[in-house]
C-alpha atoms as an extended CHARMM CRD file, in Angstrom:
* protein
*
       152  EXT
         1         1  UNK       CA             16.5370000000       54.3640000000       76.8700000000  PROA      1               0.0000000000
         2         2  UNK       CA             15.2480000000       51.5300000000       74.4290000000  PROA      2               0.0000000000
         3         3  UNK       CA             18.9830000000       49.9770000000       73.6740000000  PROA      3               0.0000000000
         4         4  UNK       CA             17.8190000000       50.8790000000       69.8870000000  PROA      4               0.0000000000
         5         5  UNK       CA             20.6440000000       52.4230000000       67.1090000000  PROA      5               0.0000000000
         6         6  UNK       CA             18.7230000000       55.5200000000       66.0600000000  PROA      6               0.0000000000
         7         7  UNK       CA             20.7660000000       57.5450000000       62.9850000000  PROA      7               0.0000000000
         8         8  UNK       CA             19.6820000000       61.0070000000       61.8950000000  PROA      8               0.0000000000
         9         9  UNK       CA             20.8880000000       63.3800000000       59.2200000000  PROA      9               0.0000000000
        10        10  UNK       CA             21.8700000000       66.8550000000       59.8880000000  PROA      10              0.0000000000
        11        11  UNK       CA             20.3590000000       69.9670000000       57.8140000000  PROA      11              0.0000000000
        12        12  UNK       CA             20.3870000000       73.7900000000       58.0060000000  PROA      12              0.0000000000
        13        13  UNK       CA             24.6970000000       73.1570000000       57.9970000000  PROA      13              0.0000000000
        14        14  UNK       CA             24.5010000000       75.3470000000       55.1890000000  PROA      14              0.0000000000
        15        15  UNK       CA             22.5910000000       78.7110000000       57.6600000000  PROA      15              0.0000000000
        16        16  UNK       CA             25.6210000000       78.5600000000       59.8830000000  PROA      16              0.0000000000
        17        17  UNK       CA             29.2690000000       77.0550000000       59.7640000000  PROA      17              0.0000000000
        18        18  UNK       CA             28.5780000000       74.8470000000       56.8090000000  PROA      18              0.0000000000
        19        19  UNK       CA             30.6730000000       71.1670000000       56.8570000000  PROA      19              0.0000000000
        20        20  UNK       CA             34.1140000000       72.1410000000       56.9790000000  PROA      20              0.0000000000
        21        21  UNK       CA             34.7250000000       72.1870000000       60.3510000000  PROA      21              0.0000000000
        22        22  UNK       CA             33.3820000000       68.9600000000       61.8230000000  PROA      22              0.0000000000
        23        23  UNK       CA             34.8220000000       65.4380000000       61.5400000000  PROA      23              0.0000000000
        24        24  UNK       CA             33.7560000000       61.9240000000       61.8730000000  PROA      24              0.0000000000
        25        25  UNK       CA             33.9860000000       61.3590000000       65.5500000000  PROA      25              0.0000000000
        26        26  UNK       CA             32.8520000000       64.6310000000       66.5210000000  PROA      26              0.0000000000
        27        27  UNK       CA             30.1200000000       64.8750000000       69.1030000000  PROA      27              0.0000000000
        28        28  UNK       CA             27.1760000000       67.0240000000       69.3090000000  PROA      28              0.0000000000
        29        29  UNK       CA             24.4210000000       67.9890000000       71.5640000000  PROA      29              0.0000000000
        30        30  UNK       CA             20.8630000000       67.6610000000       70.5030000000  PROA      30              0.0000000000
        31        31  UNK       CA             18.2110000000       69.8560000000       72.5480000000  PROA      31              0.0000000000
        32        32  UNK       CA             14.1600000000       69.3470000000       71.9930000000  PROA      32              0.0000000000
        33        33  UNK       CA             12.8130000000       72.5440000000       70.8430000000  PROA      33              0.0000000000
        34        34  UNK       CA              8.7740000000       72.5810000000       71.7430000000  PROA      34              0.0000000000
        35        35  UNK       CA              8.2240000000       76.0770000000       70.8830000000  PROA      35              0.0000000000
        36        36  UNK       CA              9.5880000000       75.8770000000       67.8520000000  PROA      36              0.0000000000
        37        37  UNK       CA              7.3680000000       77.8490000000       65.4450000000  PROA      37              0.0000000000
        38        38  UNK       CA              7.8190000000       75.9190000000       62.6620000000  PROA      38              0.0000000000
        39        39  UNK       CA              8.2050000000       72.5250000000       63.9630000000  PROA      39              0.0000000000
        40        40  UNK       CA              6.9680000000       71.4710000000       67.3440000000  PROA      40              0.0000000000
        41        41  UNK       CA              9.3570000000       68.5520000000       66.9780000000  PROA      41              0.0000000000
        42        42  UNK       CA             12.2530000000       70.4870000000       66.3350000000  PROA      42              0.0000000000
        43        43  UNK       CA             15.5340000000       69.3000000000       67.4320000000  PROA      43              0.0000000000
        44        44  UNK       CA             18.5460000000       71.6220000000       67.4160000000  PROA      44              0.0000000000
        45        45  UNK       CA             21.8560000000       70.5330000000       66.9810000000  PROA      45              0.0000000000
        46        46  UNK       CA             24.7380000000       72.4410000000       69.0420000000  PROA      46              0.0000000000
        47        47  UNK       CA             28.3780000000       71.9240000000       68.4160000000  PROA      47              0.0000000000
        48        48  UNK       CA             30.9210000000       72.8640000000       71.1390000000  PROA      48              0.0000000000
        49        49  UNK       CA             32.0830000000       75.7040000000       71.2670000000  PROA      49              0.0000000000
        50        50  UNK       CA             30.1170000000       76.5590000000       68.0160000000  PROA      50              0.0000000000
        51        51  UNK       CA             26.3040000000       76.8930000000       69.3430000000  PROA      51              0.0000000000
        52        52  UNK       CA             23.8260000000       76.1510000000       66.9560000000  PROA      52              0.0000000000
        53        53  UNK       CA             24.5760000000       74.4090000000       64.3050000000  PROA      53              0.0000000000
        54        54  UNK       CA             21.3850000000       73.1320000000       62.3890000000  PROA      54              0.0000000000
        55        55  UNK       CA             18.4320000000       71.0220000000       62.9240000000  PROA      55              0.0000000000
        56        56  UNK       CA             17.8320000000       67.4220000000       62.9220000000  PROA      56              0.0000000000
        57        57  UNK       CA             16.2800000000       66.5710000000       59.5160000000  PROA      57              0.0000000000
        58        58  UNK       CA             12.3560000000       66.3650000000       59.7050000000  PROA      58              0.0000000000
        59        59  UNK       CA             11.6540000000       66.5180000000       56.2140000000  PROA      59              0.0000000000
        60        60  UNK       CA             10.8960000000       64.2010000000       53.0890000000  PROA      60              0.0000000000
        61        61  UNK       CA             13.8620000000       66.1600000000       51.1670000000  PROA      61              0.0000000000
        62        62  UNK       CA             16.1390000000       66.5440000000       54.2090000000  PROA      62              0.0000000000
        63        63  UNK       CA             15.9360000000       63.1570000000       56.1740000000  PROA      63              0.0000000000
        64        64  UNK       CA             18.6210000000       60.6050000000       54.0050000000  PROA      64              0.0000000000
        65        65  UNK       CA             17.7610000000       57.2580000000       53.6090000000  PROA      65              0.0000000000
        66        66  UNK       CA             17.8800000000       54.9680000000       56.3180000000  PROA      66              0.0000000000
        67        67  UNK       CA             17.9740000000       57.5750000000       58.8740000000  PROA      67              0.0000000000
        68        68  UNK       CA             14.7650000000       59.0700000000       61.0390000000  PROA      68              0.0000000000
        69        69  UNK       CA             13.4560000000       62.4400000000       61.0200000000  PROA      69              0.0000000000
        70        70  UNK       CA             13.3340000000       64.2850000000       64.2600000000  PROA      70              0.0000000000
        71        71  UNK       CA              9.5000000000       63.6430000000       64.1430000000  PROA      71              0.0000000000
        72        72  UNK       CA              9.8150000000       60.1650000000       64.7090000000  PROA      72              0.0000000000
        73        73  UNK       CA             13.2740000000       60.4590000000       67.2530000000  PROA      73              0.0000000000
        74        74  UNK       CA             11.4050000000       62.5930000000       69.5720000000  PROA      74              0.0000000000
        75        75  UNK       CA              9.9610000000       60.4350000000       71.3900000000  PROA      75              0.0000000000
        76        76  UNK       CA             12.7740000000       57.9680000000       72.0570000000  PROA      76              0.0000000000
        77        77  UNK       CA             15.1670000000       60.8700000000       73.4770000000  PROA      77              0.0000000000
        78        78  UNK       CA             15.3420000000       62.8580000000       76.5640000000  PROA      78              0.0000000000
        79        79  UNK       CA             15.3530000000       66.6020000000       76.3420000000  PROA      79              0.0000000000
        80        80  UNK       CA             18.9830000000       66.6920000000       76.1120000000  PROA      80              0.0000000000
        81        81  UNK       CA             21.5460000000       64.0110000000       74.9860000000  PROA      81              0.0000000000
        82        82  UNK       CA             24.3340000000       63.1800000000       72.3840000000  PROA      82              0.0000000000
        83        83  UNK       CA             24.9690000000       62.3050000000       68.8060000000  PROA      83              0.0000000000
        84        84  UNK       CA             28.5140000000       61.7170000000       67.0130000000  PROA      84              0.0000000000
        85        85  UNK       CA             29.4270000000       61.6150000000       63.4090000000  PROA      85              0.0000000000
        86        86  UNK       CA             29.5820000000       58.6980000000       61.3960000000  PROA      86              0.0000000000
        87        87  UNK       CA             29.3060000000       59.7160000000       58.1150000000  PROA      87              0.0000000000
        88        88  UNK       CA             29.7220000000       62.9860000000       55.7930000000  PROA      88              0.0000000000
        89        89  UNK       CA             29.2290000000       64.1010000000       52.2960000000  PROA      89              0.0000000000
        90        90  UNK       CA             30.0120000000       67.2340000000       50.3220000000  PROA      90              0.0000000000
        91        91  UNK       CA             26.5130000000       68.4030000000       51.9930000000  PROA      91              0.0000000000
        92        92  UNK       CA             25.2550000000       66.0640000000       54.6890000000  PROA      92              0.0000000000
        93        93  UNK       CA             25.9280000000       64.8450000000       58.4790000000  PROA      93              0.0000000000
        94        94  UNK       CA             24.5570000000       61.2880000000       59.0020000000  PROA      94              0.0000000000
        95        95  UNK       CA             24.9090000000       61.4530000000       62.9700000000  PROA      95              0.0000000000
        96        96  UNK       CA             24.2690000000       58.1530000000       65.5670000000  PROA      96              0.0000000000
        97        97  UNK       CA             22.4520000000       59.0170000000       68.3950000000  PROA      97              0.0000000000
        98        98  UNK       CA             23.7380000000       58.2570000000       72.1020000000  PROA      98              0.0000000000
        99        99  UNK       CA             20.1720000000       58.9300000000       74.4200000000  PROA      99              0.0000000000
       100       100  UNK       CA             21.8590000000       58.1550000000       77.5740000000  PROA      100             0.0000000000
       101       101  UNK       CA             24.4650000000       60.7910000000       77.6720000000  PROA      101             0.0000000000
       102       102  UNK       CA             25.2340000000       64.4490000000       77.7040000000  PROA      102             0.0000000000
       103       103  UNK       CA             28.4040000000       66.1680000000       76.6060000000  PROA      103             0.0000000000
       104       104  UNK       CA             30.4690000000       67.8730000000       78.8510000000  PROA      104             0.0000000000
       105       105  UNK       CA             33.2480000000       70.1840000000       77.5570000000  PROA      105             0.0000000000
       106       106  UNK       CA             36.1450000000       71.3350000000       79.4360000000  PROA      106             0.0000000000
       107       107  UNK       CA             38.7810000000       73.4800000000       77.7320000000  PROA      107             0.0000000000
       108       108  UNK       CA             42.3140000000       73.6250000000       78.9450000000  PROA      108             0.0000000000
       109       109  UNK       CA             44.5700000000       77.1630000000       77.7980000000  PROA      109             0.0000000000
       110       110  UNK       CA             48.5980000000       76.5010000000       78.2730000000  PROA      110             0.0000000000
       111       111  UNK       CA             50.5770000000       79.7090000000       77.9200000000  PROA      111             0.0000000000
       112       112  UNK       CA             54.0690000000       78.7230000000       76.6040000000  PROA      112             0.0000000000
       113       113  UNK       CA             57.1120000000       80.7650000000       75.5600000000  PROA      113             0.0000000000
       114       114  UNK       CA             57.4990000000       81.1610000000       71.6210000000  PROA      114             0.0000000000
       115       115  UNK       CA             61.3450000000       81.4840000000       71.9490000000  PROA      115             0.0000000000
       116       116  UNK       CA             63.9510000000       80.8600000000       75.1470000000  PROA      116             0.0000000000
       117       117  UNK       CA             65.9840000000       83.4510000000       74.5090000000  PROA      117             0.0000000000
       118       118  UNK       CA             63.5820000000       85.8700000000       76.6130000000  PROA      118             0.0000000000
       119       119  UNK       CA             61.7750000000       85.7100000000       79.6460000000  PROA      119             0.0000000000
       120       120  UNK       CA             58.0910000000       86.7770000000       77.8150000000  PROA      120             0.0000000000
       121       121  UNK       CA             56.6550000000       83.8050000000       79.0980000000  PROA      121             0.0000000000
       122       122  UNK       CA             57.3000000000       84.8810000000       82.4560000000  PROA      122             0.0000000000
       123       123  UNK       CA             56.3760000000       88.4540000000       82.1940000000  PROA      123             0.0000000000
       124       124  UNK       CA             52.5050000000       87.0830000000       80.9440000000  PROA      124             0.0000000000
       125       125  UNK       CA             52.4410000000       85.2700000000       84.2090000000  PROA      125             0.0000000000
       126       126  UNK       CA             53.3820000000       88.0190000000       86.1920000000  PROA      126             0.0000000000
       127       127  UNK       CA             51.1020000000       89.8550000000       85.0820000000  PROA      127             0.0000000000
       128       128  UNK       CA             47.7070000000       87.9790000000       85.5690000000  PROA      128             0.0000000000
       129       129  UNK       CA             46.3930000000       88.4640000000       88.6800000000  PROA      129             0.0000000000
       130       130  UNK       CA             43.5260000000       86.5790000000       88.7880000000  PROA      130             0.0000000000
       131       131  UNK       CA             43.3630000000       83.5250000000       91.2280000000  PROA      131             0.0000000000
       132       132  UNK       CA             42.1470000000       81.3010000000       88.5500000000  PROA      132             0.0000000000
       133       133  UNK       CA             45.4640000000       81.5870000000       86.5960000000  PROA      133             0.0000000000
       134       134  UNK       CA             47.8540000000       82.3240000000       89.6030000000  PROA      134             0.0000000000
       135       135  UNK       CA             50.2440000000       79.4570000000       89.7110000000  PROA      135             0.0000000000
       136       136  UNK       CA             48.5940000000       76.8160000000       87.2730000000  PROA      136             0.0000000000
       137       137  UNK       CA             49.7260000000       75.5990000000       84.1320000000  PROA      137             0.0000000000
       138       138  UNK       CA             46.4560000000       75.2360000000       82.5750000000  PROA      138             0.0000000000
       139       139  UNK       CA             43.1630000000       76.7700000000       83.2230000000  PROA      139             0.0000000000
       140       140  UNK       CA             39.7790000000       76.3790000000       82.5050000000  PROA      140             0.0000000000
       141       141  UNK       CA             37.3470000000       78.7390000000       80.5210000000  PROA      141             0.0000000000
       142       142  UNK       CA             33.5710000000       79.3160000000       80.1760000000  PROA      142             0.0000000000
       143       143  UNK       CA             32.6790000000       79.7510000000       76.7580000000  PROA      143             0.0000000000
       144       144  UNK       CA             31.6890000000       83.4610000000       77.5230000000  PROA      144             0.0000000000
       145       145  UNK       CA             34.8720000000       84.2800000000       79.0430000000  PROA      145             0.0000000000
       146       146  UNK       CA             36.7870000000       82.5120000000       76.3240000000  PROA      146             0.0000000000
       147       147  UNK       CA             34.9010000000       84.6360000000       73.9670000000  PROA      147             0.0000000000
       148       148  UNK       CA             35.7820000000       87.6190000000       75.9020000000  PROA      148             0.0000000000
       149       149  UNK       CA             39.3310000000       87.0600000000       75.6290000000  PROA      149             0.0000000000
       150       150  UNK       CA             39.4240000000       85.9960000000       72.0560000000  PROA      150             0.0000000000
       151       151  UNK       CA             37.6920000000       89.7230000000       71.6700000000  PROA      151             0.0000000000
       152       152  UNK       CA             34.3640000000       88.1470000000       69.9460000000  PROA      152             0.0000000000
């Protein structure tokens, strides 16, 4: 993009998982939202695994200090791209925004055996059938069928 440092704050955290279970560090993935009803420069913020996760601030009592409204960052982004922690409080996310990348999240399931006096571990592998577990110590999930076999 421009080679500009944009930072945004985070709001709506509150209408879905709330603060406790992101970090500084953590990545997210921002996605334009034209048809947004109430904002037409509406910016959604998705965490993996999570979904939707809250909005990027566009308001005189939600954008912090020092940080631009989604108004203002939607024109300097692409559709899609990134934006990591760098800051929290009690209430906010101050995010910095990476334009040039996406996220891409791969999720790796190990079955081990709790104890060694029994052959459990074995008998799970037995018993799955599927090619995409046959014979591989790790495997790879889509979030649906994750979500399927977490029974959500």
């Amino acid at each position: 993009m421009d080679g500009k440092l944009y930072f945004i704050s985070i709001t709506g955290l509150n209408h879905y998982y709330g603060i406790n279970p992101f970090h500084v560090g953590d990545f997210f993935t921002l996605v334009k939202e034209p048809d947004n009803l109430y904002d037409h420069h509406a910016i959604m913020v998705k965490a993996p695994l999570l979904g939707k996760i809250g909005y990027v601030a566009n308001s005189y009592y939600t954008v912090v200090d020092g940080t631009m409204g989604a108004s203002e960052l939607y024109k300097h982004v692409p559709e899609e791209c990134v934006a990591q922690i760098m800051f929290m409080t009690s209430s906010s996310i101050i995010a910095k925004v990476l334009p040039d990348v996406k996220l891409k999240v791969d999720i790796s399931v190990t079955l081990e055996k709790i104890n060694n006096e029994d052959n459990m571990g074995e008998s799970i592998k037995d018993n799955v059938t599927d090619n995409k577990f046959a014979n591989k110590g790790t495997i790879t999930l889509t979030k649906e069928e994750l979500s399927r076999l977490l029974g959500e």
